[in-house]
C-alpha positions in Angstrom: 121.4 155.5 150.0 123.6 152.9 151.3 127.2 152.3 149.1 128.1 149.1 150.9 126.4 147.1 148.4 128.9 144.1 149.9 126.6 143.6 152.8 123.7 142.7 150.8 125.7 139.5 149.6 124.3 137.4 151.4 120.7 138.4 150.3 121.5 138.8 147.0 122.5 135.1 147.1 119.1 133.7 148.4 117.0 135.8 145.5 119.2 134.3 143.0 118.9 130.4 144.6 115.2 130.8 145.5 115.0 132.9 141.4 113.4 129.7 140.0 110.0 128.1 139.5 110.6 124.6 140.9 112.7 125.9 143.5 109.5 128.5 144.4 107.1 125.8 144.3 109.3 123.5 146.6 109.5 126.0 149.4 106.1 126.4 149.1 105.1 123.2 149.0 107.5 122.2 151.8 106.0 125.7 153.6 102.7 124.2 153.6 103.3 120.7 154.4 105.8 121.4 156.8 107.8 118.0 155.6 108.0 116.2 152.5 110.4 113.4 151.0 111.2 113.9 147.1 109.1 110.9 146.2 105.9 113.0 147.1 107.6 116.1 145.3 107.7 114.3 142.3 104.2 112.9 142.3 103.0 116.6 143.0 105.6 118.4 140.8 105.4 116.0 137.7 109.2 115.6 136.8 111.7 113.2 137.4 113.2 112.7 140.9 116.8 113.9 139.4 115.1 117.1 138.7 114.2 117.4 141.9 116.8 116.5 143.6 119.0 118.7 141.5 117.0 121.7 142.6 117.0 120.2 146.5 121.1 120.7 146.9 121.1 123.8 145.1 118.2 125.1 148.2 120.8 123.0 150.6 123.9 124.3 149.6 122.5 127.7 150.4 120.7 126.6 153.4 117.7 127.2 153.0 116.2 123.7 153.6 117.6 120.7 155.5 117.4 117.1 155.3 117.2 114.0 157.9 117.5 110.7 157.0 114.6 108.3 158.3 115.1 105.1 157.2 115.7 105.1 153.6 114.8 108.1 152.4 115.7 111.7 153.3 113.0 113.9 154.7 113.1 117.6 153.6 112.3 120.7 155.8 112.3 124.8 155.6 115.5 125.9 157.6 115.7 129.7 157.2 113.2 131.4 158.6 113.1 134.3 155.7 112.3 132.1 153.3 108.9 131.3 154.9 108.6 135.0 154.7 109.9 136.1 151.6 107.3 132.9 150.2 104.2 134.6 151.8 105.3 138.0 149.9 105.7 136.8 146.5 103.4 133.8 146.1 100.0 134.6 145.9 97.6 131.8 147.2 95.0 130.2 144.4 91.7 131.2 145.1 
């Protein structure tokens, strides 16, 4: 067993950011698409573009997605490459 627990930090803080059902369904949506602006996120998702956008800087902050800016809105992308992983692990695809 490992004591430096502090080297698991950073880890730790990507299970607690991605630790949330519309944050799940986000990456995965954004996993499968490959791209998507919030205005598609909320017709999918079914709750108000704050809500979403809310949850979108929280997965920024920790960088786990990015953002460009085309035009007038902001398209959204998957930037770290565990979370395509970690996605795969814990979602199960609908049969």
């Amino acid at each position: 067993m490992d004591n430096n627990y502090k080297r698991f930090q950073d880890t730790a803080e990507l299970l607690k950011v991605m630790a949330h059902p519309v944050r799940l369904c986000i990456l995965r949506g954004l996993i499968k698409s490959g791209e998507c602006n919030v205005t598609s996120m909320q017709d999918c998702l079914e709750i108000p573009q704050s809500t979403i956008s809310q949850h979108l800087q929280k997965l920024k902050s920790a960088g786990l997605v990015e953002g460009e800016r085309r035009g007038l809105e902001i398209i959204y992308k998957i930037k770290d490459p565990r979370v395509k992983l970690l996605i795969e692990i814990l979602v199960e695809e609908e049969k």
